[in-house]
DRENTORKOL-3810 file (N, C-alpha, C; in nm, 4 decimals):
REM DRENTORKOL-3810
@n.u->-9.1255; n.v->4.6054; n.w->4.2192; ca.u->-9.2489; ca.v->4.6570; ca.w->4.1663; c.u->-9.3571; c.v->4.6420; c.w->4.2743
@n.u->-9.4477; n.v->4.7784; n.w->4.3182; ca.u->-9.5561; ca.v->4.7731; ca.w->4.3752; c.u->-9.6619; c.v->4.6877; c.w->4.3549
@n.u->-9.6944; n.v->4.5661; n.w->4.4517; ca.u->-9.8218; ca.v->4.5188; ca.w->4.4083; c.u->-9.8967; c.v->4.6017; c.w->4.4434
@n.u->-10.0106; n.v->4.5887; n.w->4.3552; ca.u->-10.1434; ca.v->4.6659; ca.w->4.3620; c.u->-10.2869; c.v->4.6021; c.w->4.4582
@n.u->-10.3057; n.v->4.6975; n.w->4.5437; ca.u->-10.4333; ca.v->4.6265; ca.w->4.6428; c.u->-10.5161; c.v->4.5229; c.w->4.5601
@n.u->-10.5891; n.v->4.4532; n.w->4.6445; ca.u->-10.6692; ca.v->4.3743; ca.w->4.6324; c.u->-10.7925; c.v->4.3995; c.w->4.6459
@n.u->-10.8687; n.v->4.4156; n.w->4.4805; ca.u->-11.0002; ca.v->4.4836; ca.w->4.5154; c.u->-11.0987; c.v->4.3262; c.w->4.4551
@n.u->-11.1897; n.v->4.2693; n.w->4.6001; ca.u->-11.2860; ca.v->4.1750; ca.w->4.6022; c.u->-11.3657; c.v->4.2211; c.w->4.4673
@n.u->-11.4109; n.v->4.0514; n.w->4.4175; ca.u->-11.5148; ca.v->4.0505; ca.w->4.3441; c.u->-11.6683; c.v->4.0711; c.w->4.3790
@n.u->-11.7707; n.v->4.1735; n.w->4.3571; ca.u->-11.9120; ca.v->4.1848; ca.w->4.4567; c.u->-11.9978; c.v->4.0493; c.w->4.3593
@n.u->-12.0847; n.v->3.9922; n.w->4.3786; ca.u->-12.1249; ca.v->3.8665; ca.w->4.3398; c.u->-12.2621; c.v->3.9598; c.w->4.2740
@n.u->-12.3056; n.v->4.0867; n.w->4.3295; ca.u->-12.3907; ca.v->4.1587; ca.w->4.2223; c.u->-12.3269; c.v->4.2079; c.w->4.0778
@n.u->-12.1612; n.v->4.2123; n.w->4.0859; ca.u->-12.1362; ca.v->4.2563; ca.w->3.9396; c.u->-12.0971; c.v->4.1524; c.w->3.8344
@n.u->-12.1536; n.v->4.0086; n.w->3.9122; ca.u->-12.1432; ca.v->3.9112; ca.w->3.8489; c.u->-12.2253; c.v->3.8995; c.w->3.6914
@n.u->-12.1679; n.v->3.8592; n.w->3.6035; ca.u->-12.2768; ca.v->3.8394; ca.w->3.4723; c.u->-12.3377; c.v->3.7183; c.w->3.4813
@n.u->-12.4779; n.v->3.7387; n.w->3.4223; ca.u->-12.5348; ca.v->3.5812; ca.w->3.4415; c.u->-12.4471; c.v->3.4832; c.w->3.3439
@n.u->-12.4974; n.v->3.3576; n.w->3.4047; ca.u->-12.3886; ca.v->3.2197; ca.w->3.3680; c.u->-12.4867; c.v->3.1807; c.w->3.1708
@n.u->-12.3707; n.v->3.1455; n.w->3.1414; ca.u->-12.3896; ca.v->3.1346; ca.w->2.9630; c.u->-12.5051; c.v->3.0534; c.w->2.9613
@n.u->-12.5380; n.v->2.9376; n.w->3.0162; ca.u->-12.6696; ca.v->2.8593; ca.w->3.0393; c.u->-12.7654; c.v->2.9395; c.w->3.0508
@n.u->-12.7987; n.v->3.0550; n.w->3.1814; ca.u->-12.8829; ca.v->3.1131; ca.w->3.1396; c.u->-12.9174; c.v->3.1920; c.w->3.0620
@n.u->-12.8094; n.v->3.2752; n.w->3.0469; ca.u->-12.8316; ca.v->3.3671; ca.w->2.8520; c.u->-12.9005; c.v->3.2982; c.w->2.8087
@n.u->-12.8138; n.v->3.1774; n.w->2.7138; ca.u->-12.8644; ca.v->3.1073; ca.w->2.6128; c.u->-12.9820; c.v->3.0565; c.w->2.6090
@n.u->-13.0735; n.v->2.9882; n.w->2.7987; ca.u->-13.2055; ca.v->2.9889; ca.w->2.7733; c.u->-13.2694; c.v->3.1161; c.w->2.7535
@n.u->-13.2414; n.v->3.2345; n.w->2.7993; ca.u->-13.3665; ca.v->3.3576; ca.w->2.8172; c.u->-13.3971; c.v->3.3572; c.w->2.6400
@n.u->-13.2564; n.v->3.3559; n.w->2.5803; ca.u->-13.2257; ca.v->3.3944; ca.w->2.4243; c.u->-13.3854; c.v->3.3054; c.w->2.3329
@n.u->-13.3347; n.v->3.1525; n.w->2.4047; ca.u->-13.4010; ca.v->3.0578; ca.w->2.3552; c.u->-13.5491; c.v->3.0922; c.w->2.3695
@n.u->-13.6057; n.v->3.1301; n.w->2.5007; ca.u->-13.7347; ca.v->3.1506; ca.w->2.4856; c.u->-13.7431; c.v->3.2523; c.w->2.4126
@n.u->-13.6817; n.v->3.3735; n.w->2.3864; ca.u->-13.7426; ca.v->3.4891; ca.w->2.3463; c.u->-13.7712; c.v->3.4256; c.w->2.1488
@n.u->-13.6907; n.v->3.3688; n.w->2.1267; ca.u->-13.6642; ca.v->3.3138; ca.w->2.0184; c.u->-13.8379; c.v->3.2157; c.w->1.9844
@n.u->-13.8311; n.v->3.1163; n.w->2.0532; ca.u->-13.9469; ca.v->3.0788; ca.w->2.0841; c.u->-14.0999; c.v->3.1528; c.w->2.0451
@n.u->-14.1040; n.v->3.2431; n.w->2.1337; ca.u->-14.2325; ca.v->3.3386; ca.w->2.1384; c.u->-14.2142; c.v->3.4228; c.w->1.9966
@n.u->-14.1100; n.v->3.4396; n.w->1.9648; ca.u->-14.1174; ca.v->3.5309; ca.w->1.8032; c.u->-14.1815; c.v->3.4666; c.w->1.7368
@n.u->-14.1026; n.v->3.3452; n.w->1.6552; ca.u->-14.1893; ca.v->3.2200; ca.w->1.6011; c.u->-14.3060; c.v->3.1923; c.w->1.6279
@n.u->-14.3434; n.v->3.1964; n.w->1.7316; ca.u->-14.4900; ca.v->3.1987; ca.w->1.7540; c.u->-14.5633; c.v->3.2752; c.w->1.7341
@n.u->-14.5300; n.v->3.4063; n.w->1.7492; ca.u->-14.5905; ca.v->3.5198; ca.w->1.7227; c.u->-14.5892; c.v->3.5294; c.w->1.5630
@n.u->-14.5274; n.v->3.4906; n.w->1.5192; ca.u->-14.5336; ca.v->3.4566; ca.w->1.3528; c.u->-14.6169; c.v->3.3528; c.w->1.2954
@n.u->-14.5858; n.v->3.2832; n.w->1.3565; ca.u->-14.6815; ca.v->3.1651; ca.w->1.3023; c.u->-14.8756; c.v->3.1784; c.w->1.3515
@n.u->-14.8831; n.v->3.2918; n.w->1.4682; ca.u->-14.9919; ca.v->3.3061; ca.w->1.4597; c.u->-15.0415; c.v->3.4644; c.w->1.3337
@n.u->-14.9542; n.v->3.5302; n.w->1.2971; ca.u->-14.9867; ca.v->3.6349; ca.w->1.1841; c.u->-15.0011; c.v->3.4940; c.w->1.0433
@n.u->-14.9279; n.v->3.4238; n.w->1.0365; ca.u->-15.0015; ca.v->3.3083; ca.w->0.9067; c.u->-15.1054; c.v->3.2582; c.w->0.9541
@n.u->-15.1546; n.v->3.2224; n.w->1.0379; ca.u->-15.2905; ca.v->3.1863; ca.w->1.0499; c.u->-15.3680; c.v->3.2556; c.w->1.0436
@n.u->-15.3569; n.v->3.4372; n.w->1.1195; ca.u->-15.4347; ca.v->3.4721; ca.w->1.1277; c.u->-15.5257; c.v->3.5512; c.w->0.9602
@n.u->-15.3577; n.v->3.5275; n.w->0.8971; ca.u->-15.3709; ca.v->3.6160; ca.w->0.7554; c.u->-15.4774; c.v->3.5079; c.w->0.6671
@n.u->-15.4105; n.v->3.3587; n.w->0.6507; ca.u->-15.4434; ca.v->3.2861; ca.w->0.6069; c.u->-15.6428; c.v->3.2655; c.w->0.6342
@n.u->-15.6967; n.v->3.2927; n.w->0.7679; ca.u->-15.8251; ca.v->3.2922; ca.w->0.7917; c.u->-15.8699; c.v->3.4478; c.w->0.7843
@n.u->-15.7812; n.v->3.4924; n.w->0.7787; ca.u->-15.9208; ca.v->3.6826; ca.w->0.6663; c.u->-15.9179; c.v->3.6581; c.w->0.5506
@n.u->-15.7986; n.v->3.5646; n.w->0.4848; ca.u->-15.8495; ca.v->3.5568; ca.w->0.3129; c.u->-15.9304; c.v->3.5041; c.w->0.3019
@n.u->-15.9736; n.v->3.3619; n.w->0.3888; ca.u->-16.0159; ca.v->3.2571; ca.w->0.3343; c.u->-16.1740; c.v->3.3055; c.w->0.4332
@n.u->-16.1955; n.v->3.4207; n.w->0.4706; ca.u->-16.2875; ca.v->3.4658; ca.w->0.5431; c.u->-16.3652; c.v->3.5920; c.w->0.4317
@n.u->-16.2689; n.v->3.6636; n.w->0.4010; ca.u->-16.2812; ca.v->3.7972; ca.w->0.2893; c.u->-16.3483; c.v->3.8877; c.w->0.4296
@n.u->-16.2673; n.v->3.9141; n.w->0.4867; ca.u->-16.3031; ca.v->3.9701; ca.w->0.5948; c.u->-16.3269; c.v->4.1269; c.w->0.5377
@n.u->-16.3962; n.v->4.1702; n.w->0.6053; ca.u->-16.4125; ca.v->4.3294; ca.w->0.5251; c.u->-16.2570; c.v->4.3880; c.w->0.5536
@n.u->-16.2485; n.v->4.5019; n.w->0.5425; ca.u->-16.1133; ca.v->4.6226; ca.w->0.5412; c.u->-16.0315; c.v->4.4704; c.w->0.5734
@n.u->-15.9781; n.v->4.3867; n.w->0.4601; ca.u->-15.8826; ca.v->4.3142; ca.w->0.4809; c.u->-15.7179; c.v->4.3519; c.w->0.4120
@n.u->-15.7356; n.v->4.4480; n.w->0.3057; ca.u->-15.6486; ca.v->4.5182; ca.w->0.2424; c.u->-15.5603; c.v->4.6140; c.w->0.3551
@n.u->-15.6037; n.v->4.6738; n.w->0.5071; ca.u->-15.5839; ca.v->4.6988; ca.w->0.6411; c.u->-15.5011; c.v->4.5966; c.w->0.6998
@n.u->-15.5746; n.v->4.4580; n.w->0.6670; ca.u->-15.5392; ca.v->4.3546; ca.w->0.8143; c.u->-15.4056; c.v->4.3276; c.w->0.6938
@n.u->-15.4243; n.v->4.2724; n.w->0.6006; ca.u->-15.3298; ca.v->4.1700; ca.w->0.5621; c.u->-15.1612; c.v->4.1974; c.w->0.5663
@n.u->-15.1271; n.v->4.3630; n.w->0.5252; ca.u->-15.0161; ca.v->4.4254; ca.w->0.5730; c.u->-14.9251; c.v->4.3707; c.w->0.6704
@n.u->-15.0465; n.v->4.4067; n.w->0.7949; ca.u->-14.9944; ca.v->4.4197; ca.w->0.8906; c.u->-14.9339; c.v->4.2166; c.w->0.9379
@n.u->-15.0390; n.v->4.1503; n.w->0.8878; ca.u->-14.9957; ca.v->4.0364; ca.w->0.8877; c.u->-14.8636; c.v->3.9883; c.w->0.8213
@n.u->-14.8653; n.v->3.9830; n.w->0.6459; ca.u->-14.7237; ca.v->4.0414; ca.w->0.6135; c.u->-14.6518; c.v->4.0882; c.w->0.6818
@n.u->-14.6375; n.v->4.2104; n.w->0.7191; ca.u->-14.5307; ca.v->4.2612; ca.w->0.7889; c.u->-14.4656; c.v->4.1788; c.w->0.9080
@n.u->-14.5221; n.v->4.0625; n.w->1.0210; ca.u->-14.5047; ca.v->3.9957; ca.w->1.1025; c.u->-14.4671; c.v->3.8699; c.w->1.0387
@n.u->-14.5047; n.v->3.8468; n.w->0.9125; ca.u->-14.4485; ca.v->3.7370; ca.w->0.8502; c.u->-14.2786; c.v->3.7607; c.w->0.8015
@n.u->-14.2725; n.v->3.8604; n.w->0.7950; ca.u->-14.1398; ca.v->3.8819; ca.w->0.7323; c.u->-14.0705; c.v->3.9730; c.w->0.8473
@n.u->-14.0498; n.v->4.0328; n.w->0.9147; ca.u->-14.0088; ca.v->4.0876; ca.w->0.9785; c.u->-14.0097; c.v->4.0562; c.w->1.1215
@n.u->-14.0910; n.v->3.9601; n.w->1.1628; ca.u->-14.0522; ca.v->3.8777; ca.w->1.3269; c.u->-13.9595; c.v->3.7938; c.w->1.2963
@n.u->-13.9628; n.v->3.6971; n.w->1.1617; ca.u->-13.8134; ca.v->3.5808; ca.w->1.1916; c.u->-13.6817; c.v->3.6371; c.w->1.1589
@n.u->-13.6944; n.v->3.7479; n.w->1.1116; ca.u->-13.5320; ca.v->3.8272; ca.w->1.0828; c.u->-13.5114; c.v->3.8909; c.w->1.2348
@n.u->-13.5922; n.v->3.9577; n.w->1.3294; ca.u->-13.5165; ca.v->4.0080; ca.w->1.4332; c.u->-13.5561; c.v->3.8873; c.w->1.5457
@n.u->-13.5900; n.v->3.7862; n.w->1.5662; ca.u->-13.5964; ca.v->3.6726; ca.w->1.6015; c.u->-13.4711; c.v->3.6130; c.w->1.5858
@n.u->-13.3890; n.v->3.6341; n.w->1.4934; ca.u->-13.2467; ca.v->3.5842; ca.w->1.4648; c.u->-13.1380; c.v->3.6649; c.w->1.5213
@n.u->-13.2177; n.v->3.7887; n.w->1.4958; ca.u->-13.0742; ca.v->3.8890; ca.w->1.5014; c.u->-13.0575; c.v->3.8897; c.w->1.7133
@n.u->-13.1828; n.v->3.8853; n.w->1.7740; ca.u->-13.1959; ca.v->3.9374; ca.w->1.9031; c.u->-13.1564; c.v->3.7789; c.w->1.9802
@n.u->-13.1836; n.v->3.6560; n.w->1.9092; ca.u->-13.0902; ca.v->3.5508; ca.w->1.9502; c.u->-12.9579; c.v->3.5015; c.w->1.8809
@n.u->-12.8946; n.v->3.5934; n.w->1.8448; ca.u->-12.7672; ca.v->3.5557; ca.w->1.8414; c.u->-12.6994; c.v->3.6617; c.w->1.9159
@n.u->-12.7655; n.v->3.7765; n.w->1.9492; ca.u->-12.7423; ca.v->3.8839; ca.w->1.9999; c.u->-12.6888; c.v->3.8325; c.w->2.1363
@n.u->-12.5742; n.v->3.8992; n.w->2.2001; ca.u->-12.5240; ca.v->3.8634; ca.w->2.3289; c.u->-12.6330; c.v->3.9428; c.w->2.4614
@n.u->-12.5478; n.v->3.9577; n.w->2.5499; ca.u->-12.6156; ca.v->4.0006; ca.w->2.6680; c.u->-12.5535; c.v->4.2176; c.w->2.6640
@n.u->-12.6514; n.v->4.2832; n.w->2.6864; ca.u->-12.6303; ca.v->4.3895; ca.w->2.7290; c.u->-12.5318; c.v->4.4001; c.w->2.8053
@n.u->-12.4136; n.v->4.5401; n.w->2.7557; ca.u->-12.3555; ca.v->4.5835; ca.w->2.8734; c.u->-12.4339; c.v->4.6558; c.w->2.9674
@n.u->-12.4491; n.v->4.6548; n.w->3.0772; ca.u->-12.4772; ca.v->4.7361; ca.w->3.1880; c.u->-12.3655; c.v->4.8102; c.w->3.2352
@n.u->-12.4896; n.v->4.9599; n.w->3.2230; ca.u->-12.3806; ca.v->5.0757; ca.w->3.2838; c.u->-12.3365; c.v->5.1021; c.w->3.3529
@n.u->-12.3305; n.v->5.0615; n.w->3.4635; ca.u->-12.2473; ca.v->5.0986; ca.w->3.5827; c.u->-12.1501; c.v->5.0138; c.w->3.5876
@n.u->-12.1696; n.v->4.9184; n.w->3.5305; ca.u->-12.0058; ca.v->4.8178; ca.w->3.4922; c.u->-11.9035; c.v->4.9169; c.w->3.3950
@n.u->-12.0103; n.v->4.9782; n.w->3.2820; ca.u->-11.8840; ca.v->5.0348; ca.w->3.2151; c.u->-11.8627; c.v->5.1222; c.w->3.3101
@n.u->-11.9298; n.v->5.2117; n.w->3.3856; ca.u->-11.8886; ca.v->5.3526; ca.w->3.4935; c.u->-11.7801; c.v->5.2684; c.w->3.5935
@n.u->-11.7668; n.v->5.1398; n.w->3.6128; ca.u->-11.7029; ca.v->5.1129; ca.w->3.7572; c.u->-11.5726; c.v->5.0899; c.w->3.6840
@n.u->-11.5388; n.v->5.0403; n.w->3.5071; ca.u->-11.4363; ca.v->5.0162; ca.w->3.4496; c.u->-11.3325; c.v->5.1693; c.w->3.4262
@n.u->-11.4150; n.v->5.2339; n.w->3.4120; ca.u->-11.3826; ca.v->5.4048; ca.w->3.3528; c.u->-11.3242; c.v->5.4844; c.w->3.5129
@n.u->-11.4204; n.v->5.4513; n.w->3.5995; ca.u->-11.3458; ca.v->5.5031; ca.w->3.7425; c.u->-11.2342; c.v->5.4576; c.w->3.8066
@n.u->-11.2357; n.v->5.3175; n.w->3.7412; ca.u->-11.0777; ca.v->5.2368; ca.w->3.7950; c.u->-10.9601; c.v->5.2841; c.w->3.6764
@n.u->-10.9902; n.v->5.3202; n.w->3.5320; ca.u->-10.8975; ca.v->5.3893; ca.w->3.4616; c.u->-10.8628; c.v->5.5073; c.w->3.4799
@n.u->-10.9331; n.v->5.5772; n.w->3.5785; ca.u->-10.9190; ca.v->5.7384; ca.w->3.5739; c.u->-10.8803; c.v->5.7831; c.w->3.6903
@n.u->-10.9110; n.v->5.6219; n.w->3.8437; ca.u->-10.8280; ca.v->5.6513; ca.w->3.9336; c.u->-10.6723; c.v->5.6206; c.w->3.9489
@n.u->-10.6591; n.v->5.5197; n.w->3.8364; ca.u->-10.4962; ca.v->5.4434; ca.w->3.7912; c.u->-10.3890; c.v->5.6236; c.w->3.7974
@n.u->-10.2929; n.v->5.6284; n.w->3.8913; ca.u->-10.2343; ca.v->5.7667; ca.w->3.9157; c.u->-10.1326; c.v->5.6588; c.w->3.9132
@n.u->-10.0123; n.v->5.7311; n.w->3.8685; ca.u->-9.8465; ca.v->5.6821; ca.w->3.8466; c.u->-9.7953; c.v->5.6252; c.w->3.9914
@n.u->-9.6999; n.v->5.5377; n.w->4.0299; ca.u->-9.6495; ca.v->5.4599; ca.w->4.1336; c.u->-9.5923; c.v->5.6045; c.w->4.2159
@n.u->-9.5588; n.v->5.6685; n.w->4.3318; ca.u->-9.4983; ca.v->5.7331; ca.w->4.3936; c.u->-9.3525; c.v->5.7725; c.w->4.3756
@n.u->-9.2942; n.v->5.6259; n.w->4.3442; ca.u->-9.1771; ca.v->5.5724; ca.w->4.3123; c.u->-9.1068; c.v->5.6542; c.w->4.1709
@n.u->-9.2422; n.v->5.6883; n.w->4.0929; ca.u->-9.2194; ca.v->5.7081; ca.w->3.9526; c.u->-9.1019; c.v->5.8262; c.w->3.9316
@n.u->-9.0397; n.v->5.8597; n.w->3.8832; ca.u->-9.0022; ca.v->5.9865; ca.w->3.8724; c.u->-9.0117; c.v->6.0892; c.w->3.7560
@n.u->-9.0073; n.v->6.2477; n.w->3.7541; ca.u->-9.1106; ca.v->6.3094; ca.w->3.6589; c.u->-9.0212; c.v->6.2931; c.w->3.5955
@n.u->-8.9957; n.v->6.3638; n.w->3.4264; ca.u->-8.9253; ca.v->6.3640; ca.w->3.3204; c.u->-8.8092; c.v->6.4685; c.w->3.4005
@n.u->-8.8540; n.v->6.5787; n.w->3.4257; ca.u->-8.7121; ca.v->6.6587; ca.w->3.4653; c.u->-8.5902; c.v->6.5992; c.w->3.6112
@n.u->-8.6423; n.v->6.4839; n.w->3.6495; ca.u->-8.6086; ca.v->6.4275; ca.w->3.7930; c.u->-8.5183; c.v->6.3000; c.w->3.7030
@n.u->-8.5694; n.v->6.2528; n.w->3.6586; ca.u->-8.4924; ca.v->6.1457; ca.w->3.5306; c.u->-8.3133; c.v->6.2037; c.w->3.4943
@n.u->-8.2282; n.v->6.0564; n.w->3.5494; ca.u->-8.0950; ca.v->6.1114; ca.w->3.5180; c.u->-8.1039; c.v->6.0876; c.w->3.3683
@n.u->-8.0156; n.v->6.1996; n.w->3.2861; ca.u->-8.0388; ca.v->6.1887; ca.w->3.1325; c.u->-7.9525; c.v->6.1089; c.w->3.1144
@n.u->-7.9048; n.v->6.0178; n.w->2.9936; ca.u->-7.8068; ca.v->5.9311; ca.w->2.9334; c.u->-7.7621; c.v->6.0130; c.w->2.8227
@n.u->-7.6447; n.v->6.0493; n.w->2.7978; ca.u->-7.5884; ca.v->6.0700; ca.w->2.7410; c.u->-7.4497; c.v->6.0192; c.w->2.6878
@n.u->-7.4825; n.v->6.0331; n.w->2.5360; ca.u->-7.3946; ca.v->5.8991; ca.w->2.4114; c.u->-7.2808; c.v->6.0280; c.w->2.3890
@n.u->-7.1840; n.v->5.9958; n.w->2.3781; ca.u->-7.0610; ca.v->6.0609; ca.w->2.3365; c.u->-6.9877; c.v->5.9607; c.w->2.2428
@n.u->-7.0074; n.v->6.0575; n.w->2.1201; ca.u->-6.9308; ca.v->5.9933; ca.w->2.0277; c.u->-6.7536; c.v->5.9792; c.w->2.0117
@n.u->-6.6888; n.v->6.0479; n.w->2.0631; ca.u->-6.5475; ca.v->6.0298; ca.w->2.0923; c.u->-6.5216; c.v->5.9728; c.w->2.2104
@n.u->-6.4055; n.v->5.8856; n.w->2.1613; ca.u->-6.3919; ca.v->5.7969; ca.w->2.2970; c.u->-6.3091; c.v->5.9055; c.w->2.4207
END
């Protein structure tokens, strides 16, 4: 059997190391929560303000109350992006994969043939 060349690893198509995922994850995680916890304060001081057009603000506060800690969860458990030219460099190595030389076609193939009488 043909071994197949030896194609080097480039250290740019390297993926970052799980440590750093897991911190970028962590901060982004971080700043959501925060960004939430400043829509409760900020909601909490127009009520307790009666800020005019607050029926405007408070929504939008709501809406950051409930909807930053659900994709805050979903975007840190979330893995790392594929990048495309990794899938393009996987798809060009499947599409350059051509049969061994060695191979032979179906009509080049000696046939086997079973005979039932001895």
């Amino acid at each position: 059997m043909k071994r197949q060349a030896y194609q080097p690893i480039l250290i740019t198509d390297a993926s970052r190391s799980q440590d750093d995922q897991l911190r970028s994850r962590q901060r982004r995680y971080i700043v959501m929560m925060s960004i939430r916890a400043v829509c409760i304060v900020v909601g909490a001081i127009l009520v307790g303000a009666k800020a005019p057009l607050l029926w405007l603000w408070l929504p939008f506060c709501a809406a950051g109350m409930v909807l930053i800690p659900w994709l805050a969860v979903l975007l840190a458990n979330d893995g790392p992006p594929k990048e495309q030219h990794r899938i393009g460099a996987k798809l060009r190595r499947r599409q350059r994969h051509e049969p061994s030389p060695r191979a032979l076609s179906a009509e080049e193939r000696p046939h086997r043939v079973i005979d039932a009488e001895p």
